[in-house]
PALO-529475 format. One record per residue (C-alpha): x, y, z; residue number from 1; residue in one letter. Coordinates in pm, 1 decimal, m for minus. Example, Ala and Ser with C-alpha at 12.3 -4.5 7.8 and 13.67 -1.06 7.14 Angstrom:
<bafis>
<bafi <1230.0; m450.0; 780.0>; 1; "A">;
<bafi <1367.0; m106.0; 714.0>; 2; "S">;
</bafis>
This chain:
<bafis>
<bafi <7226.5; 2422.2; 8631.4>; 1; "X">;
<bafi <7368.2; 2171.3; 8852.0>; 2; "X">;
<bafi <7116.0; 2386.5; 8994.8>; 3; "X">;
<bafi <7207.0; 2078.8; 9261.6>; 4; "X">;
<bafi <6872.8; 1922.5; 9372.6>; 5; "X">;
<bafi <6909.6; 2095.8; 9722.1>; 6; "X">;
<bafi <7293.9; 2082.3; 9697.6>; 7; "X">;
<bafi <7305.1; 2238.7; 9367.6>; 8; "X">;
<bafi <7605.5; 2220.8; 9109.7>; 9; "X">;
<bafi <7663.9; 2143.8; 8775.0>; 10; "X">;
<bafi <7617.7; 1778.8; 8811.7>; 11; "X">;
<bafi <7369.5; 1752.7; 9125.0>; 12; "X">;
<bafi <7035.8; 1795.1; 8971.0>; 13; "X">;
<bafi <7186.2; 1704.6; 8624.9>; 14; "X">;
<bafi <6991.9; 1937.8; 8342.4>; 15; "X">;
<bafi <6946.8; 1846.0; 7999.6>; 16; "X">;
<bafi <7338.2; 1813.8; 7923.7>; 17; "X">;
<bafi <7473.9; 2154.9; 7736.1>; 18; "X">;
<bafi <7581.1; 2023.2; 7332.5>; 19; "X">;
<bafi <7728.5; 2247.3; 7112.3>; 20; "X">;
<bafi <7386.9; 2385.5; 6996.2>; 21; "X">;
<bafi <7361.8; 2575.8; 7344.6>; 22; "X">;
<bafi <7279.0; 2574.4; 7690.5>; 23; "X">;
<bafi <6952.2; 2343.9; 7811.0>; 24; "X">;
<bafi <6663.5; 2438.6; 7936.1>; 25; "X">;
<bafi <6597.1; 2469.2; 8320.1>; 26; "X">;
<bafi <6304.7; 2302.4; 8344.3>; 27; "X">;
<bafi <6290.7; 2414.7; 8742.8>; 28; "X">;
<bafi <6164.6; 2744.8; 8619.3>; 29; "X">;
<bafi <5773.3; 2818.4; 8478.6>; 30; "X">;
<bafi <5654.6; 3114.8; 8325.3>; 31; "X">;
<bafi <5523.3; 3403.5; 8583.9>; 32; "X">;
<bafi <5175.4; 3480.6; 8613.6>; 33; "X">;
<bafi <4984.2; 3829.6; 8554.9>; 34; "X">;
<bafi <5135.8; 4119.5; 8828.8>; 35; "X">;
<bafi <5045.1; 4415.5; 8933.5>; 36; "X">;
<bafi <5296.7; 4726.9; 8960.3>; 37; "X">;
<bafi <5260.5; 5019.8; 9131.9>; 38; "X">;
<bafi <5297.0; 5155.0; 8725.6>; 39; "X">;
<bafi <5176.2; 4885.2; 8504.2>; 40; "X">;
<bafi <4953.2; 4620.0; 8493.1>; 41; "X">;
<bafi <5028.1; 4328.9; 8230.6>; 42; "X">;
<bafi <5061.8; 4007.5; 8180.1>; 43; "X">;
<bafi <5396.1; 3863.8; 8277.9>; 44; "X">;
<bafi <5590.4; 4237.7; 8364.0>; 45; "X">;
<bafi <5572.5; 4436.1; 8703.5>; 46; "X">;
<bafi <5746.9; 4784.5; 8825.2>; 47; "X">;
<bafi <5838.2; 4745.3; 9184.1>; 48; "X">;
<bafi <5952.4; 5083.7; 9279.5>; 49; "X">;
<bafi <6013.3; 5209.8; 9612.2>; 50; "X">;
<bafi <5849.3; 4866.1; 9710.4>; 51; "X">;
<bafi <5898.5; 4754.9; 10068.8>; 52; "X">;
<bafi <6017.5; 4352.8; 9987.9>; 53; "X">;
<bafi <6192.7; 4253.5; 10286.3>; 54; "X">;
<bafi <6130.5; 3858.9; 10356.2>; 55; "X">;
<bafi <5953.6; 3790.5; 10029.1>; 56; "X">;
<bafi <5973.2; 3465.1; 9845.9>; 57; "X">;
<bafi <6041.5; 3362.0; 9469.3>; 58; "X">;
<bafi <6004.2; 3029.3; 9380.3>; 59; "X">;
<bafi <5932.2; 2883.9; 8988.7>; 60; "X">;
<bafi <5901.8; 3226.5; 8864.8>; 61; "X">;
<bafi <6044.8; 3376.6; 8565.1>; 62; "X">;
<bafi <6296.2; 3661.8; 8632.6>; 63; "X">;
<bafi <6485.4; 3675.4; 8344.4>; 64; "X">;
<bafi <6569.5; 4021.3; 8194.4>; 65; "X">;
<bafi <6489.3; 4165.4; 8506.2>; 66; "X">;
<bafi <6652.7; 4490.4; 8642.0>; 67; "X">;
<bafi <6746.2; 4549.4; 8967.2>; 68; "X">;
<bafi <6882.9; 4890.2; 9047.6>; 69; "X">;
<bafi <6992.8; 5063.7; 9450.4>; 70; "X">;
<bafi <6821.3; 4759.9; 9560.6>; 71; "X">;
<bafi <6927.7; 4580.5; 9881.6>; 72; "X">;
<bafi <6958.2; 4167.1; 9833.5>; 73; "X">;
<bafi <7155.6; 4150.9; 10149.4>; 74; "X">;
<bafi <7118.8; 3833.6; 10300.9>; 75; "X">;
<bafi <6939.5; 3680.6; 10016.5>; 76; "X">;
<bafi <6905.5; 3342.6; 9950.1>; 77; "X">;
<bafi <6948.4; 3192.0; 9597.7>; 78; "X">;
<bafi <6918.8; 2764.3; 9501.6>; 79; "X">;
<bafi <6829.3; 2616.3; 9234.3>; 80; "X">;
<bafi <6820.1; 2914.1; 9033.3>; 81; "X">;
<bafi <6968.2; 3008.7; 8689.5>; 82; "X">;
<bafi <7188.1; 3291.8; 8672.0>; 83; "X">;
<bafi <7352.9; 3267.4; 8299.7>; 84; "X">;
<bafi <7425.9; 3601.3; 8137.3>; 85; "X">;
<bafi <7389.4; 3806.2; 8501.1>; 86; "X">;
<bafi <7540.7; 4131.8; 8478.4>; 87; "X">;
<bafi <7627.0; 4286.1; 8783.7>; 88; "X">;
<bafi <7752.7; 4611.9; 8769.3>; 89; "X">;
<bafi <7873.8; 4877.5; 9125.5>; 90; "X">;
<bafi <7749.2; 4618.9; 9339.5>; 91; "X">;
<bafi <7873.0; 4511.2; 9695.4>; 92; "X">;
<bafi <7965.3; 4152.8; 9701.9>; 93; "X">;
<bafi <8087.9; 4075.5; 10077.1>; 94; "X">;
<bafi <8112.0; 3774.9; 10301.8>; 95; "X">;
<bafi <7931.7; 3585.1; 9976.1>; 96; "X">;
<bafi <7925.4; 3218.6; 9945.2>; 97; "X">;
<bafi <7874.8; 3106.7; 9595.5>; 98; "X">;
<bafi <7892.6; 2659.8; 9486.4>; 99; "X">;
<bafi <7739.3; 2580.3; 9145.0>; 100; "X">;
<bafi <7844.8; 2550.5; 8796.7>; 101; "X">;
<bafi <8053.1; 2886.4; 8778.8>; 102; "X">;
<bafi <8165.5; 2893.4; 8409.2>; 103; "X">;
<bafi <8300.2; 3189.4; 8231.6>; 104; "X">;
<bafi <8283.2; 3423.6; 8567.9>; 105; "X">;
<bafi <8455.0; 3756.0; 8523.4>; 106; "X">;
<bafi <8494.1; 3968.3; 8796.9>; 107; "X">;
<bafi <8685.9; 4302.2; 8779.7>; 108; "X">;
<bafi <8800.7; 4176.3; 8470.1>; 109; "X">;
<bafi <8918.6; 3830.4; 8567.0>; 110; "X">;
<bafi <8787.8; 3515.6; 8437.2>; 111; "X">;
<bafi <8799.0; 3353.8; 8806.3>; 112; "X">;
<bafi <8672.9; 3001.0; 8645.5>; 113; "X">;
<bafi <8991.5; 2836.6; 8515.2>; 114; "X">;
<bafi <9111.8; 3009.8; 8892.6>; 115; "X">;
<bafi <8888.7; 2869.8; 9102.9>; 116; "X">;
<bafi <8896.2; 2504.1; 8893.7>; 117; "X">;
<bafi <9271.6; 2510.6; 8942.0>; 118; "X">;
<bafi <9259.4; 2534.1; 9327.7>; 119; "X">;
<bafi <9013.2; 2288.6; 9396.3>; 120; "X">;
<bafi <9256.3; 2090.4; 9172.0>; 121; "X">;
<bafi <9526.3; 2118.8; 9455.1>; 122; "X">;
<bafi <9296.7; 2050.7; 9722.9>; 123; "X">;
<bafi <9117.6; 1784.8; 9579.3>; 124; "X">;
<bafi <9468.5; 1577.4; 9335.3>; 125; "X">;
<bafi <9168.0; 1303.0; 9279.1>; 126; "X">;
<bafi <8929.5; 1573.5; 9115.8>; 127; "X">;
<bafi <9083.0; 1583.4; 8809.8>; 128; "X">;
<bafi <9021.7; 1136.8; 8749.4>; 129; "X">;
<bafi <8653.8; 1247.0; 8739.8>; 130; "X">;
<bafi <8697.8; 1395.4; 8343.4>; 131; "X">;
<bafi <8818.6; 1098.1; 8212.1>; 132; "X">;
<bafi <8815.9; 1087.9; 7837.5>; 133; "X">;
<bafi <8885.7; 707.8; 7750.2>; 134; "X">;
<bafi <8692.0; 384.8; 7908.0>; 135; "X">;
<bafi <9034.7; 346.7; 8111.7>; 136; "X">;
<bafi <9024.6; 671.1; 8264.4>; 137; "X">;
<bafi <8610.7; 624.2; 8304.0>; 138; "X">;
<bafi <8751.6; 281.2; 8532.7>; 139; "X">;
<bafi <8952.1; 443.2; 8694.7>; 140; "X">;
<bafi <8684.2; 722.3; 8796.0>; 141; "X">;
<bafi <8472.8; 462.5; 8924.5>; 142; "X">;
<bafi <8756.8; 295.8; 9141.5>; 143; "X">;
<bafi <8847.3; 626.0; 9286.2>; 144; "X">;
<bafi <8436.3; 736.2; 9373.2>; 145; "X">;
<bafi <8384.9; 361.2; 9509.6>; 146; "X">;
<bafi <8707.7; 425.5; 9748.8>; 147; "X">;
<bafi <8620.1; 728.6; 9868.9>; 148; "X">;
<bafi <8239.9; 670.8; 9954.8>; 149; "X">;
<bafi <8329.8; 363.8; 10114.8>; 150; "X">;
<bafi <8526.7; 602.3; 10385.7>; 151; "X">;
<bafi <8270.7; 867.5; 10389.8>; 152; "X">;
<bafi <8004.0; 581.0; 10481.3>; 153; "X">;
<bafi <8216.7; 420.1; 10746.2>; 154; "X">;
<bafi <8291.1; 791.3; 10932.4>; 155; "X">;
<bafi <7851.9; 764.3; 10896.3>; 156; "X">;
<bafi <7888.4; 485.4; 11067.9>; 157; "X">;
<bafi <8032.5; 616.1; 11402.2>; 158; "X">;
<bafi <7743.2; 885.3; 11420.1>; 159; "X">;
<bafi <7422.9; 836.7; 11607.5>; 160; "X">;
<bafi <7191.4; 713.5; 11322.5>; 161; "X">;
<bafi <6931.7; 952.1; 11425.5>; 162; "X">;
<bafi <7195.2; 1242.7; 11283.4>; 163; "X">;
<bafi <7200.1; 1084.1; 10962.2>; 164; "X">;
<bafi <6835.0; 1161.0; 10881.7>; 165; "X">;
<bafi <6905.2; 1516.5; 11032.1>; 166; "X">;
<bafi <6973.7; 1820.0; 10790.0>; 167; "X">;
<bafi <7277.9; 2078.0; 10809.9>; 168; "X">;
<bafi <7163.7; 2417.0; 10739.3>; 169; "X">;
<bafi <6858.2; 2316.8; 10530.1>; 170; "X">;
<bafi <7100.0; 2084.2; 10312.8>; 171; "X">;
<bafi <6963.5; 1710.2; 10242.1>; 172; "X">;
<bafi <7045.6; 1480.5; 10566.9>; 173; "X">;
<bafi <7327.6; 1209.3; 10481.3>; 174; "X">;
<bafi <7040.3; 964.2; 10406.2>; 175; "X">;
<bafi <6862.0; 1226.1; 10149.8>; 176; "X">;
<bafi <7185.0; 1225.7; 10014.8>; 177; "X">;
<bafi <7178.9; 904.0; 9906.6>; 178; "X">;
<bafi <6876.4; 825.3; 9793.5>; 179; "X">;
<bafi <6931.2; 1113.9; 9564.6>; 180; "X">;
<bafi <7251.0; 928.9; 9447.8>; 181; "X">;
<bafi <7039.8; 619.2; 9346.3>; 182; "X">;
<bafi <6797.0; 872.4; 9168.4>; 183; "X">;
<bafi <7055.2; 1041.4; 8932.4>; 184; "X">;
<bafi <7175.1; 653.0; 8891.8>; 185; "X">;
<bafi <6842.3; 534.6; 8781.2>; 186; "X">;
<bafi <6775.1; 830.0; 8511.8>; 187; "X">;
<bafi <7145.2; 898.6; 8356.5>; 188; "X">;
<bafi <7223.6; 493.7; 8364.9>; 189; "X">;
<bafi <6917.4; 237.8; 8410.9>; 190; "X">;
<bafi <6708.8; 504.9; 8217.3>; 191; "X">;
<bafi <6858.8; 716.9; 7971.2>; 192; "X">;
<bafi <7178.5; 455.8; 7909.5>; 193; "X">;
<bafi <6988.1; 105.1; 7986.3>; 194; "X">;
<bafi <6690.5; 234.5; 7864.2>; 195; "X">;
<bafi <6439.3; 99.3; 8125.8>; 196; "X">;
<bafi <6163.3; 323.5; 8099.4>; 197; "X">;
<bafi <6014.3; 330.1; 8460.3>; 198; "X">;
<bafi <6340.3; 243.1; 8688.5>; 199; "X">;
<bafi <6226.1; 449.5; 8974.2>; 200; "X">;
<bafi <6276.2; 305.3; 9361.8>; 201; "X">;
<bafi <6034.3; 403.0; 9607.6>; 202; "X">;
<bafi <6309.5; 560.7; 9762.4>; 203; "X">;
<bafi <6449.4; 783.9; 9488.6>; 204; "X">;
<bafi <6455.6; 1166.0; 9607.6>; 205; "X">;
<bafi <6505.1; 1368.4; 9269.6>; 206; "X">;
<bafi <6633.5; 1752.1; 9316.1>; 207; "X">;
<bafi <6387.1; 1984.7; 9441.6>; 208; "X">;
<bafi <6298.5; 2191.2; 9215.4>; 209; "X">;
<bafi <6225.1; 1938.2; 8975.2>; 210; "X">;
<bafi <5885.9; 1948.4; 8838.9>; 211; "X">;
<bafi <5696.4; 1643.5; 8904.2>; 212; "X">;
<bafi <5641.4; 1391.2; 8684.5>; 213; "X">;
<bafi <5387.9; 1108.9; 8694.5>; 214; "X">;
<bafi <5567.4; 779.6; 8831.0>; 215; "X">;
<bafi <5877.6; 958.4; 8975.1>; 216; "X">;
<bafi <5853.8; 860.9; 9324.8>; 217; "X">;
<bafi <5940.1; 1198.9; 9589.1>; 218; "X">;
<bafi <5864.5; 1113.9; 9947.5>; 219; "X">;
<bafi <6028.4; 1335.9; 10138.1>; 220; "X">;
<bafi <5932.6; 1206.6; 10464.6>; 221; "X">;
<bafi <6050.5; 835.1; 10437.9>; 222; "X">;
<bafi <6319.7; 780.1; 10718.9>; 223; "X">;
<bafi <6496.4; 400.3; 10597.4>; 224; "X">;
<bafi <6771.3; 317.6; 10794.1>; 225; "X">;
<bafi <7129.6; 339.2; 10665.6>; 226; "X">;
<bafi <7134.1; 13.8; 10582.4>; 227; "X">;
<bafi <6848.6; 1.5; 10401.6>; 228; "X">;
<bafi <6967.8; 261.6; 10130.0>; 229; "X">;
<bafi <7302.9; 127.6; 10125.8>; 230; "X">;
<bafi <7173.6; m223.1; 10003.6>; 231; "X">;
<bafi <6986.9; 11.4; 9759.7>; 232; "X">;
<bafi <7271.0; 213.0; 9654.2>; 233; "X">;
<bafi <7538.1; m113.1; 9611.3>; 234; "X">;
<bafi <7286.6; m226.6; 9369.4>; 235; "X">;
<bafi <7329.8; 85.8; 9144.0>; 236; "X">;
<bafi <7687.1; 142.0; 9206.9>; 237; "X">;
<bafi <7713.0; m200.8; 9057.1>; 238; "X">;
<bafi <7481.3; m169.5; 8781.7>; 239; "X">;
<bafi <7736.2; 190.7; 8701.0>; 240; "X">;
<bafi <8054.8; m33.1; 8736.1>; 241; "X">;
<bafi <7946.6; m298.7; 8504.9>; 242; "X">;
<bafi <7847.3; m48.7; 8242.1>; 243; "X">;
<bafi <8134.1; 141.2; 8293.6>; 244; "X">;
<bafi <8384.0; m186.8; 8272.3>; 245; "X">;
<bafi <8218.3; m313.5; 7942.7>; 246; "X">;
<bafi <8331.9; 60.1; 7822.6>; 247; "X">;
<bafi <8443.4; 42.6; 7466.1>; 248; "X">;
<bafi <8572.1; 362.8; 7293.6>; 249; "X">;
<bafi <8302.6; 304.0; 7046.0>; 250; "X">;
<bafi <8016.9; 303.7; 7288.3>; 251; "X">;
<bafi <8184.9; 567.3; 7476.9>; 252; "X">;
<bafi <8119.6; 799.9; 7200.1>; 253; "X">;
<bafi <7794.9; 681.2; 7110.5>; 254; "X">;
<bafi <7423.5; 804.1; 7170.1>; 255; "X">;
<bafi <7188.0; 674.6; 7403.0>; 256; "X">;
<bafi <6824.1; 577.8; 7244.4>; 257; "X">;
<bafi <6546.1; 804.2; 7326.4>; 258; "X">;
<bafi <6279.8; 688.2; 7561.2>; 259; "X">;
<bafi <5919.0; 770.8; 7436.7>; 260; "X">;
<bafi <5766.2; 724.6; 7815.7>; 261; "X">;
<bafi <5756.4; 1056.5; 8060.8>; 262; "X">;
<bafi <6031.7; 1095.7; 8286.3>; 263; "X">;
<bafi <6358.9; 1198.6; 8373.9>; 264; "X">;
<bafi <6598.0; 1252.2; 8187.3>; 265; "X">;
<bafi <6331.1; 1347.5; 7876.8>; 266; "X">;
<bafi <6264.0; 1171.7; 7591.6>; 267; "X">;
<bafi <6552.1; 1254.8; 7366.1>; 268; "X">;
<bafi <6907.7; 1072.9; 7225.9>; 269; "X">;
<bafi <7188.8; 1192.9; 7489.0>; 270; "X">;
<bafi <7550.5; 1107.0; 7452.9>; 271; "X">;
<bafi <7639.2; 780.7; 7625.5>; 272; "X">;
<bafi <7966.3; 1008.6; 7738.3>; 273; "X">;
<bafi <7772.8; 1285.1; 7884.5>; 274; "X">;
<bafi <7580.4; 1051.4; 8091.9>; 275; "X">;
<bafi <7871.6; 913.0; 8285.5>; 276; "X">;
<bafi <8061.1; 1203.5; 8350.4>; 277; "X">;
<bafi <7725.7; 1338.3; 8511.1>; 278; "X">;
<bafi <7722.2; 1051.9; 8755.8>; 279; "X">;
<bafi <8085.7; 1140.0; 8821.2>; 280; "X">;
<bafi <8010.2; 1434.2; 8889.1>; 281; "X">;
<bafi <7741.3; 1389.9; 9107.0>; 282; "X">;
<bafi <7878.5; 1124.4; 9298.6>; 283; "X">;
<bafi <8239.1; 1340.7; 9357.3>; 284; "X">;
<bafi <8033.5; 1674.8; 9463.9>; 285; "X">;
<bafi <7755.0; 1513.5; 9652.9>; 286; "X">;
<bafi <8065.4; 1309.6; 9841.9>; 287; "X">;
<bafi <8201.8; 1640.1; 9939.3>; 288; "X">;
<bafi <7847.6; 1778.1; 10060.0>; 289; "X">;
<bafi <7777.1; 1471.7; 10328.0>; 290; "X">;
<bafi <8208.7; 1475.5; 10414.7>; 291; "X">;
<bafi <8133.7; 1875.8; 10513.4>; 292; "X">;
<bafi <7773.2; 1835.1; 10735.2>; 293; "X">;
<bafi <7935.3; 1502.9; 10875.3>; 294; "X">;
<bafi <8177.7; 1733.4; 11002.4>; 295; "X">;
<bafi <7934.2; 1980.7; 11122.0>; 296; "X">;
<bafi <7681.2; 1702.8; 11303.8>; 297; "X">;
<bafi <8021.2; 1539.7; 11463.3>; 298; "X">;
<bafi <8089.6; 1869.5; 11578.4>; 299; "X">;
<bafi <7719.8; 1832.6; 11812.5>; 300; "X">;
<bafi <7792.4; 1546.4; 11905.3>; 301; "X">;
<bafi <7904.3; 1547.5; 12290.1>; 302; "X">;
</bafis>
């Protein structure tokens, strides 16, 4: 899912990788306990007819197969949440915002996916470095992500540092941001690819609707100062350009040994390949999240 830890996209919160066996599992989401219905009672399955709703809150339930029908969802509020194989069917769609992994999306009869990858494309000529294919094109990836942060850290820079710890419309502040950054570095690299078992920072901020997991560090209410997670995060943006530079195409297309410890990413073989274009991915979307609320917190700024 991308789900994004708070900022969620395909890459953000990094699931399982898809392989051509099918889609992952979201481990954000846990089975639903017992209900009651206004016209059944059983384990797992509710009617909710004629039910007054307004306000209410789902979180780490189970929903699939559910059927919503002359229902209002106006103004709802979905993150973190997996939404392959939705049908939607007569419904009013207006003044939506929608950012994820959209994949296959047909609406009226349009697959708007190959659409909507196309103009971000043209807005973004650099998007297209970050699905590389050889250990050259991973390189030059890396250059490209390395180049842009280091702008997107020095426009930081000429904010008040309180506004760096702030948040933008319950996103992660720019500092959240980054420790997440060093999180996704430590499982898809130092863990999964290096194969440290326990690489964890005290600092690392995994996605949020992440289950936790013994030893995973997730202190949400550490404020370090900038440069305290920018020491942190040259560290594993050099540990990612040294793997990345000793590249071959033979270990590009290899597998990654499994782990037998707990943590994140599980303990399973992933494809060395799949782990890097994750961090790409993160690091490229995440980029574009603190670029937009640096924007909006300039924008308070007297």
């Amino acid at each position: 899912m991308v789900g994004r830890s708070r900022k969620s996209s395909r890459f953000a919160t990094c699931f399982v990788p898809r392989s051509s066996a099918g889609r992952s599992t979201n481990y954000a989401l846990l089975p639903m306990r017992g209900t009651v219905g206004p016209w059944r009672y059983c384990r797992g399955m509710a009617d909710f007819m004629g039910e007054e709703l307004k306000g209410s809150r789902f979180e780490r339930v189970d929903l699939s197969g559910a059927q919503f029908r002359a229902s209002d969802l106006a103004g709802a509020r979905f993150r973190g949440v997996n939404m392959s194989g939705v049908v939607m069917r007569g419904v009013e769609l207006v003044n939506a915002d929608l950012s994820g992994e959209i994949v296959n999306l047909t609406i009226n009869g349009v697959d708007v996916g190959p659409l909507i990858d196309a103009e971000l494309d043209r807005r973004y000529p650099e998007r297209a470095k970050m699905r590389p294919t050889t250990p050259a094109g991973f390189r030059d990836a890396w250059d490209t992500i390395e180049r842009l942060w280091d702008g997107t850290v020095q426009r930081a820079r000429r904010l008040d540092p309180a506004l760096l710890h702030e948040s933008v419309d319950g996103e992660w502040s720019f500092v959240e941001t980054l420790r997440h950054l060093v999180f996704a570095t430590d499982a898809w690299v130092r863990r999964a690819i290096l194969g440290d078992p326990a690489p964890w920072d005290p600092l690392d901020l995994p996605w949020d609707e992440m289950p936790d997991i013994p030893g995973i560090p997730r202190d949400r209410t550490a404020r370090p100062s900038l440069d305290t997670v920018l020491e942190l995060r040259r560290d594993r943006m050099a540990t990612v350009r040294e793997v990345i530079y000793g590249l071959t195409e033979e270990s590009l297309d290899g597998r990654t040994e499994a782990i037998e410890t707990p943590g994140w990413p599980p303990s399973r073989s992933f494809s060395v390949r799949e782990c890097l274009l994750c961090i790409l991915g993160e690091e490229w979307e995440h980029r574009l999240y603190a670029e937009r609320d640096l924007a909006a917190l300039q924008a308070r700024t007297p």
